[in-house]
DRENDO-1510 file (C-alpha; in Angstrom, 1 decimal, always signed):
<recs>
REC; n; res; u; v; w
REC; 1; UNK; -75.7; +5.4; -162.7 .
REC; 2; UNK; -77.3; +6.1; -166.2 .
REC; 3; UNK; -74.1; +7.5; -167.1 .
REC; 4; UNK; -72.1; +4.5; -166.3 .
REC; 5; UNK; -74.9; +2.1; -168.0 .
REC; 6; UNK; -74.5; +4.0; -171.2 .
REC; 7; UNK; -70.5; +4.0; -171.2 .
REC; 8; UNK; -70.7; +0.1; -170.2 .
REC; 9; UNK; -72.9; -0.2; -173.7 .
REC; 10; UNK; -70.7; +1.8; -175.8 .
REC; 11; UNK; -67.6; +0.2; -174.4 .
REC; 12; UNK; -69.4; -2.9; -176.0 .
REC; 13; UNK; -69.6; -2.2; -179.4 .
REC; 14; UNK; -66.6; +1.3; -179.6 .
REC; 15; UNK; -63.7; -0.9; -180.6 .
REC; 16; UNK; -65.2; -3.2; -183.0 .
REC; 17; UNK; -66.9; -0.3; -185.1 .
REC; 18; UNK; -63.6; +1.0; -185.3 .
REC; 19; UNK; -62.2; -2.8; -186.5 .
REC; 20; UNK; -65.5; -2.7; -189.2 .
REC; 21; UNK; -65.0; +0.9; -190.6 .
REC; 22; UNK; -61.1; +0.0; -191.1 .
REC; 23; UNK; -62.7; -3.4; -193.1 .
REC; 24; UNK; -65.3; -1.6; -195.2 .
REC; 25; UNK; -62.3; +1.0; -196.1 .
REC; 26; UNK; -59.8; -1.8; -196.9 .
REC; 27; UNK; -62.4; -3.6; -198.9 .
REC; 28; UNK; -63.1; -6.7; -196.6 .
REC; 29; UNK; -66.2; -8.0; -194.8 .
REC; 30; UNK; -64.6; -7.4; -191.5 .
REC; 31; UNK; -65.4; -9.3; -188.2 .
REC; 32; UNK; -68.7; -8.7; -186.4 .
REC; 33; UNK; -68.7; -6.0; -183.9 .
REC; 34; UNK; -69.0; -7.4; -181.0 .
REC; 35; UNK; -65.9; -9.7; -181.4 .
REC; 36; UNK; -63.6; -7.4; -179.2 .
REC; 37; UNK; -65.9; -8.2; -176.6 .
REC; 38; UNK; -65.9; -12.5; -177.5 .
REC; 39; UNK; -62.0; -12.0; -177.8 .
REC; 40; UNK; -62.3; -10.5; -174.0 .
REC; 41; UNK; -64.6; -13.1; -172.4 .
REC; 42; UNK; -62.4; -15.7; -174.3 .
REC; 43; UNK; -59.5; -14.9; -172.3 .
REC; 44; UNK; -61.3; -14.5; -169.2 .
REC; 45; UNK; -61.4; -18.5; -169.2 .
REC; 46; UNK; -58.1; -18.5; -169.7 .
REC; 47; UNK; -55.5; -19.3; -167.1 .
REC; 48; UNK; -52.5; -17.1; -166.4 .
REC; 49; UNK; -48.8; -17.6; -166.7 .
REC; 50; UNK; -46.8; -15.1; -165.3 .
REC; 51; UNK; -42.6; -15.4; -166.2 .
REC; 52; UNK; -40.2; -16.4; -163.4 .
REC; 53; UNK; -38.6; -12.8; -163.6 .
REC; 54; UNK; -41.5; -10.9; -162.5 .
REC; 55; UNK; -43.1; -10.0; -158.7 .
REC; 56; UNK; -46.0; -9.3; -157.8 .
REC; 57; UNK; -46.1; -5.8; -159.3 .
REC; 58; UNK; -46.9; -7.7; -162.5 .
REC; 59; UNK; -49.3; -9.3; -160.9 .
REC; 60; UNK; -51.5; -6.6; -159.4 .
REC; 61; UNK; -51.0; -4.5; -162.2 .
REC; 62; UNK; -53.6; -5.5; -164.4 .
REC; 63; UNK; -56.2; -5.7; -161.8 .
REC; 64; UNK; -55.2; -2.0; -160.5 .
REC; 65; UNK; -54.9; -0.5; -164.3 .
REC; 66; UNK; -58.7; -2.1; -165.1 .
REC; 67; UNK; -59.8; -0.5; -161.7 .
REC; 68; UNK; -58.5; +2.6; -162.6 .
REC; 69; UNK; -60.8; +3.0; -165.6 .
REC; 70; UNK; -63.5; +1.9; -163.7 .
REC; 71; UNK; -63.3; +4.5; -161.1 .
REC; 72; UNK; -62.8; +7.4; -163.8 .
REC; 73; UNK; -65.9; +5.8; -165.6 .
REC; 74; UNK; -67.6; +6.8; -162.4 .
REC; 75; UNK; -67.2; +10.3; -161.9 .
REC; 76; UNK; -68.6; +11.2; -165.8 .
REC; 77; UNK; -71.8; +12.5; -166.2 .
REC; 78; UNK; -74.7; +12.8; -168.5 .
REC; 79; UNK; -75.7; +15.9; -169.5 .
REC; 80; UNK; -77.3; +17.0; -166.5 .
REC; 81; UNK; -77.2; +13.8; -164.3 .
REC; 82; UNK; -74.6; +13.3; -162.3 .
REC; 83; UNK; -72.0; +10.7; -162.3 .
REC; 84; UNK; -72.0; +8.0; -159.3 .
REC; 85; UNK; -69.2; +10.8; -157.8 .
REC; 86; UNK; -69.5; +13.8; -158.4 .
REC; 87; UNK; -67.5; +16.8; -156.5 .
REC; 88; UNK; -65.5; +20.2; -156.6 .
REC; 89; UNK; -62.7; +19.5; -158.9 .
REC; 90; UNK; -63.4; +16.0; -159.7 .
REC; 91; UNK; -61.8; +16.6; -163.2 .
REC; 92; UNK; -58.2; +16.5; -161.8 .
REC; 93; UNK; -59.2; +13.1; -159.9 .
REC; 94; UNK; -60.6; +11.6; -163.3 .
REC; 95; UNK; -56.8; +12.7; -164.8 .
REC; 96; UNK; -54.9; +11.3; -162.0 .
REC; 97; UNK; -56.7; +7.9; -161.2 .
REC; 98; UNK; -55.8; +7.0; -164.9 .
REC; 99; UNK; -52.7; +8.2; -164.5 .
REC; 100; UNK; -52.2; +6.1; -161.6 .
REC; 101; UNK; -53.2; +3.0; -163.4 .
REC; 102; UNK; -50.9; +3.7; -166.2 .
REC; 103; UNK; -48.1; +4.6; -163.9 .
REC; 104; UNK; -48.6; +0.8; -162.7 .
REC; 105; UNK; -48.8; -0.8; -166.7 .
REC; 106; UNK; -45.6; +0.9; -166.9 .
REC; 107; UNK; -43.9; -0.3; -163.8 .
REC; 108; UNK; -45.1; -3.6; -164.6 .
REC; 109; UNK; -43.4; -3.7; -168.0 .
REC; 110; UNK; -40.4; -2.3; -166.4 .
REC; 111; UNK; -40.7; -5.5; -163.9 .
REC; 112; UNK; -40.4; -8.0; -166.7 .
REC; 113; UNK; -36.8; -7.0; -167.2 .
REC; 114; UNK; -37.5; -6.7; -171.0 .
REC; 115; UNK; -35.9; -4.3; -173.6 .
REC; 116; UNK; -38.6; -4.0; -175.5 .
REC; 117; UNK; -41.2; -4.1; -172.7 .
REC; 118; UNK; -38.8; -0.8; -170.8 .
REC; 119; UNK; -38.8; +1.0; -174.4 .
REC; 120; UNK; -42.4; +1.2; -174.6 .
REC; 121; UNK; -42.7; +1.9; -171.2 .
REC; 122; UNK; -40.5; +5.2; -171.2 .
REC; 123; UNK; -42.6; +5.7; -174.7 .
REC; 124; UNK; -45.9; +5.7; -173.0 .
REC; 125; UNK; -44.7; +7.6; -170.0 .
REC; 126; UNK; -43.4; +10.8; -171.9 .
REC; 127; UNK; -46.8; +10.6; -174.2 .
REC; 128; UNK; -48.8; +10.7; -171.4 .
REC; 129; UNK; -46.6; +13.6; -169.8 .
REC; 130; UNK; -47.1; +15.7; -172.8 .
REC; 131; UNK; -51.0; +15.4; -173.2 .
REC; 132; UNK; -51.8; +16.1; -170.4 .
REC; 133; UNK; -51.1; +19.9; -170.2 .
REC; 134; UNK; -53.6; +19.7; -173.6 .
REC; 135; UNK; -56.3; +18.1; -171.0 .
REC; 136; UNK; -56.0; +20.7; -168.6 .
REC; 137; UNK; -56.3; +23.8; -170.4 .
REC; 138; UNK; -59.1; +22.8; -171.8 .
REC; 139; UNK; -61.0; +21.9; -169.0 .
REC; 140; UNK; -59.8; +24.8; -166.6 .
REC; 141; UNK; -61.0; +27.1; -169.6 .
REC; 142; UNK; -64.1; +25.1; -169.6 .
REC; 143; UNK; -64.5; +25.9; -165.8 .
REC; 144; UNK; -63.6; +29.2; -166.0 .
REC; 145; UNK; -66.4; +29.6; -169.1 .
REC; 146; UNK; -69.1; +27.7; -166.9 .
REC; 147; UNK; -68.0; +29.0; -163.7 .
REC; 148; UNK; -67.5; +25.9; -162.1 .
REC; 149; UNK; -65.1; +23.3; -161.5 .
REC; 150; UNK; -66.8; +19.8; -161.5 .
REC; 151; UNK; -67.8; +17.8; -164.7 .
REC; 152; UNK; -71.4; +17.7; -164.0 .
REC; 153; UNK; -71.3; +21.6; -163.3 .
REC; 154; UNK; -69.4; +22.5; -166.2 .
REC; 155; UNK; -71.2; +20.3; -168.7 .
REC; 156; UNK; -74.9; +21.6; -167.2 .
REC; 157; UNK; -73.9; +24.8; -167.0 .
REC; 158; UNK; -72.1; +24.6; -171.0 .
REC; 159; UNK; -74.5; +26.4; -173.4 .
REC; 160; UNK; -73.9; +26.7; -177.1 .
REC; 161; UNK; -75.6; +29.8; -178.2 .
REC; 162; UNK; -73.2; +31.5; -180.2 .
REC; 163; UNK; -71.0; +30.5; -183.4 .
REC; 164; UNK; -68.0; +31.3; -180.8 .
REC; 165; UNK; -69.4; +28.6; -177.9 .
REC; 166; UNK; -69.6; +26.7; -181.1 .
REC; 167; UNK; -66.1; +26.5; -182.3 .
REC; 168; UNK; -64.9; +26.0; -178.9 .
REC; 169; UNK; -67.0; +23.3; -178.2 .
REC; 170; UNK; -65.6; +21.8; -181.7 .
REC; 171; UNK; -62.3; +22.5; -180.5 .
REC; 172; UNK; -62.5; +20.6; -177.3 .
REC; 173; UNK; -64.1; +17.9; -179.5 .
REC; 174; UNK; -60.9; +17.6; -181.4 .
REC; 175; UNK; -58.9; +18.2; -178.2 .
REC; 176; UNK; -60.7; +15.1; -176.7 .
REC; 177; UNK; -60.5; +12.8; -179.4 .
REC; 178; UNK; -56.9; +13.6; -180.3 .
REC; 179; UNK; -56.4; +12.4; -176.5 .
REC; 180; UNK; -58.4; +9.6; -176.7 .
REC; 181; UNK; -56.4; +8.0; -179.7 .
REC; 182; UNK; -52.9; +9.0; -177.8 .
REC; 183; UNK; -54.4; +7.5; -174.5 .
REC; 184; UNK; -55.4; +4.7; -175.9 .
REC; 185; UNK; -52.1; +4.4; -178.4 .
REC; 186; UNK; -53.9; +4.1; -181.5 .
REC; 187; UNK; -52.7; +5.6; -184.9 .
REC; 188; UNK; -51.4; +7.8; -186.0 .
REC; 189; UNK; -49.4; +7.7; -182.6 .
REC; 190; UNK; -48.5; +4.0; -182.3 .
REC; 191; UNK; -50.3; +1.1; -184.7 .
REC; 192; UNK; -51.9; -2.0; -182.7 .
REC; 193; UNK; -51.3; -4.2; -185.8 .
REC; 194; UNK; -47.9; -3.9; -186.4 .
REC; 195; UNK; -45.9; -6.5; -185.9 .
REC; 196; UNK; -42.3; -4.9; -185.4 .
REC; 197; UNK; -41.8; -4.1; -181.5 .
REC; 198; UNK; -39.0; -1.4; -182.4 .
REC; 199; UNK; -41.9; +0.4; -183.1 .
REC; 200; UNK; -44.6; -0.7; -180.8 .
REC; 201; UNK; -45.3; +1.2; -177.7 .
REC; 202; UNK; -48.7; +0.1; -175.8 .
REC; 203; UNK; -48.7; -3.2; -177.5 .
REC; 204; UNK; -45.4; -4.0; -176.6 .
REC; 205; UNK; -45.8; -3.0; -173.1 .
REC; 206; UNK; -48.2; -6.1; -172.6 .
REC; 207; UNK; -46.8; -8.6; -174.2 .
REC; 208; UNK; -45.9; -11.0; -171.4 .
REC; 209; UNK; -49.5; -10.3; -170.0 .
REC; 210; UNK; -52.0; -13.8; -170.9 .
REC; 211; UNK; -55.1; -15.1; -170.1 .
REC; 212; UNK; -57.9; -13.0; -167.4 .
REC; 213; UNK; -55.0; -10.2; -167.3 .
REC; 214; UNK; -54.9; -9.4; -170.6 .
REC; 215; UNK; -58.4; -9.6; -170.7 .
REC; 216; UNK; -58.4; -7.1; -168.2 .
REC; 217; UNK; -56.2; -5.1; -169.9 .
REC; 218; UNK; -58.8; -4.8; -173.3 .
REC; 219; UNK; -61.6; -4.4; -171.4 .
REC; 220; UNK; -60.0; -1.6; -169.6 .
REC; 221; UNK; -58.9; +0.4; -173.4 .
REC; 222; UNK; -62.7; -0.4; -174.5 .
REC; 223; UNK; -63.9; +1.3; -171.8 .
REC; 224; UNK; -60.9; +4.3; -171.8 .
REC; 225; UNK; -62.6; +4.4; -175.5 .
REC; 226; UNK; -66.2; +5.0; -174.5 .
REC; 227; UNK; -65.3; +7.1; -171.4 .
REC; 228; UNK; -63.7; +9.7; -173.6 .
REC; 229; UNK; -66.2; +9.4; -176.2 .
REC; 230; UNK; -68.7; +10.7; -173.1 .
REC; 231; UNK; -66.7; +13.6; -172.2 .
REC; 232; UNK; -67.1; +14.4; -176.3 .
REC; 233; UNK; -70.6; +13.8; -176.2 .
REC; 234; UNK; -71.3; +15.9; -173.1 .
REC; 235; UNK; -70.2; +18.7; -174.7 .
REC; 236; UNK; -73.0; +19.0; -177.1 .
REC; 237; UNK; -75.5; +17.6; -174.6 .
REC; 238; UNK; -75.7; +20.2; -171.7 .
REC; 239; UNK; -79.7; +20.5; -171.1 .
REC; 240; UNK; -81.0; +18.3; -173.8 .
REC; 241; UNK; -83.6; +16.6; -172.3 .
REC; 242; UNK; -83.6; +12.3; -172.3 .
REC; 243; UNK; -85.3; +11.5; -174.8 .
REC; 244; UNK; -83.3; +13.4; -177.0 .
REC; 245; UNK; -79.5; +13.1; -175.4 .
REC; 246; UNK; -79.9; +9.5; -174.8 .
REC; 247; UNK; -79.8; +9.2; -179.1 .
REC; 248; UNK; -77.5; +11.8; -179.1 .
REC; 249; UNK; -75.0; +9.4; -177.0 .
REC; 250; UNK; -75.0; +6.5; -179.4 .
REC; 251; UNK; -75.0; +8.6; -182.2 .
REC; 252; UNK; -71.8; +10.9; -181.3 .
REC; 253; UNK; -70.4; +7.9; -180.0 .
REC; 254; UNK; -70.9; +5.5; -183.3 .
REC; 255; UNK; -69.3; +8.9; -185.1 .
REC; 256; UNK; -66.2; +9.2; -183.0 .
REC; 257; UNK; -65.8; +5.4; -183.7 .
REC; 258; UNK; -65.9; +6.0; -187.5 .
REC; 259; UNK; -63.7; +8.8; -187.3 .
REC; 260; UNK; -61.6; +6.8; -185.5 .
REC; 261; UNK; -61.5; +4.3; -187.8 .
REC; 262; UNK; -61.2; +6.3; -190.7 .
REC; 263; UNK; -58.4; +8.1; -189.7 .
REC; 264; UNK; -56.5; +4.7; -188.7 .
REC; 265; UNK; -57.3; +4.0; -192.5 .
REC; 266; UNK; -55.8; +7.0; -194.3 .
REC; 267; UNK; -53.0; +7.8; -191.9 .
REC; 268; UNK; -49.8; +6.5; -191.7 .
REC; 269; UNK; -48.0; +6.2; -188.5 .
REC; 270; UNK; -46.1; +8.7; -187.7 .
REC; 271; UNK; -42.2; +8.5; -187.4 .
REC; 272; UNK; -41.5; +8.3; -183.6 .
REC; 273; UNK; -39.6; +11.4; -183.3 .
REC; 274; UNK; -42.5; +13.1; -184.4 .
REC; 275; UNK; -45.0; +11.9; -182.1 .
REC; 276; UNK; -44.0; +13.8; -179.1 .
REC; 277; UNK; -43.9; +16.9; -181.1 .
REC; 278; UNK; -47.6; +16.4; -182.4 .
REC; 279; UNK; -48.7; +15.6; -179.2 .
REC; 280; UNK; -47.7; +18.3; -177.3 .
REC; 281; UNK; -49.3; +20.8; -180.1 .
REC; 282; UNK; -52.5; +19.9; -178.7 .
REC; 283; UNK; -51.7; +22.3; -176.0 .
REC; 284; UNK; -51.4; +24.8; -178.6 .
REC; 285; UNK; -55.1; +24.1; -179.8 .
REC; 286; UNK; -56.1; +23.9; -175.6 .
REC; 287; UNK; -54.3; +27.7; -175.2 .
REC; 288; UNK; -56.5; +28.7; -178.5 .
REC; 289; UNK; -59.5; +27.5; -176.7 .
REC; 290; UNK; -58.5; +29.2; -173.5 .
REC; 291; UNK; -58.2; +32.5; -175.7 .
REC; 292; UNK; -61.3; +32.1; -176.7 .
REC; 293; UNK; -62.8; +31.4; -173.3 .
REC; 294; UNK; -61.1; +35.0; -172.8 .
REC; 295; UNK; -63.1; +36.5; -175.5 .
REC; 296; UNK; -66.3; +35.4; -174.6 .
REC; 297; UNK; -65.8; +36.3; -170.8 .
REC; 298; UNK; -64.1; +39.9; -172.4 .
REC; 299; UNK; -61.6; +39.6; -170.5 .
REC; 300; UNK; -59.1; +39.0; -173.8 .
REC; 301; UNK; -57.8; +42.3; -173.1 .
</recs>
């Protein structure tokens, strides 16, 4: 439970870090950061309209894509406690419950009978298909490191005592952040600003979506945002007692934020026919973790 306490916090302040480090870069004030999370409970007191053209796919689809999250929220750990499920392979079940609740944001979009709504559909679906061999690697590399096949065993059982454990655990960092911007379609992969839906792909997925199902749908990328940031900060933490990894959360967590938001600063969206491409070289930089893995273990050659 401690593990799903701490996401629920971060959740709560993740996104509008982000919002403030892209305002302090551009010059501006920015809003406070907990206005994601008045923007949220504003729409939960909103009613719904749903279009004449939709079933009740659309419906249900918020509601199933939010509990999605949720469910993944609850198999992460912290450091050495476990999550509120924890079990033998429960890695592949975190990847494929979120899968499952994209696979139903997609088919809703599909079942508006919109152009642009389909575009960024397909968009989304062959993203998602190319990260996640990137996702794999590096946590069946982990496993075969640590032995062990479940988050909270892998992430116990992770020590850093060498400059190699090091760079790997950097390089799952990077892994895991680079998947946490594509997941959650931030830039450079897609730009939640813009206003051009040629070019949108989450944003214009949801764009019949109103009232407590939209709401649904930001809480659910605040906490996708803070989930990932856990698996990041559960690298680092293996046996770090409390009083220490407890900091250590927030901390790693307020970093990945800034990063985030500095990136989204500096970068320019890429063009779309180079997205897929940089996506699916994060499976080259999963392969040079699993190489490593091989070194350490000696079983390179």
């Amino acid at each position: 439970m401690l593990s799903v306490l701490l996401i629920i916090v971060a959740a709560s302040f993740f996104t509008g870090i982000i919002n403030r480090t892209k305002s302090i870069f551009s010059g501006r004030k920015g809003p406070d950061l907990l206005q994601p999370v008045k923007d949220v409970i504003r729409l939960f007191k909103k009613g719904v309209v749903y279009s004449k053209t939709t079933s009740i796919i659309f419906q249900i689809a918020p509601t199933i894509y939010f509990s999605s999250v949720v469910i993944a929220m609850l198999v992460v750990p912290f450091g050495q406690s476990k999550g509120v499920f924890s079990f033998n392979g429960d890695f592949i079940f975190f990847a494929y419950v979120l899968a499952l609740g994209k696979f139903f944001s997609i088919i809703a979009a599909l079942d508006t009978g919109s152009s642009f709504e389909g575009m960024g559909a397909s968009r989304e679906a062959l993203y998602s298909m190319f990260a996640e061999p990137a996702f794999f690697i590096l946590l069946g590399s982990l496993a075969l490191l640590t032995g062990h096949n479940s988050f909270q065993e892998i992430f116990s059982t992770l020590h850093l005592g060498s400059s190699i454990t090091y760079a790997l655990a950097i390089l799952g960092a990077f892994v895991l952040g680079m998947l946490t911007m594509i997941e959650n379609s931030r830039m450079p992969i897609d730009d939640p600003k813009t206003h051009l839906e040629l070019t949108m792909i989450h944003e214009v997925m949801i764009l019949d979506n109103s009232g407590f199902d939209l709401g649904l749908i930001l809480s659910a990328g605040m906490l996708k945002f803070s989930v990932y940031g856990a698996l990041i900060v559960n690298l680092f933490i293996g046996i770090v007692p409390y009083e220490y990894s407890i900091p250590m959360f927030f901390v790693i967590q307020c970093m990945v934020a800034v990063i985030i938001g500095g990136i989204e600063s500096f970068m320019a969206r890429f063009r779309m026919s180079h997205n897929a491409q940089f996506i699916f070289a994060l499976t080259s930089v999963s392969l040079l973790l699993f190489f490593g893995v091989l070194m350490v273990l000696g079983r390179f050659i």
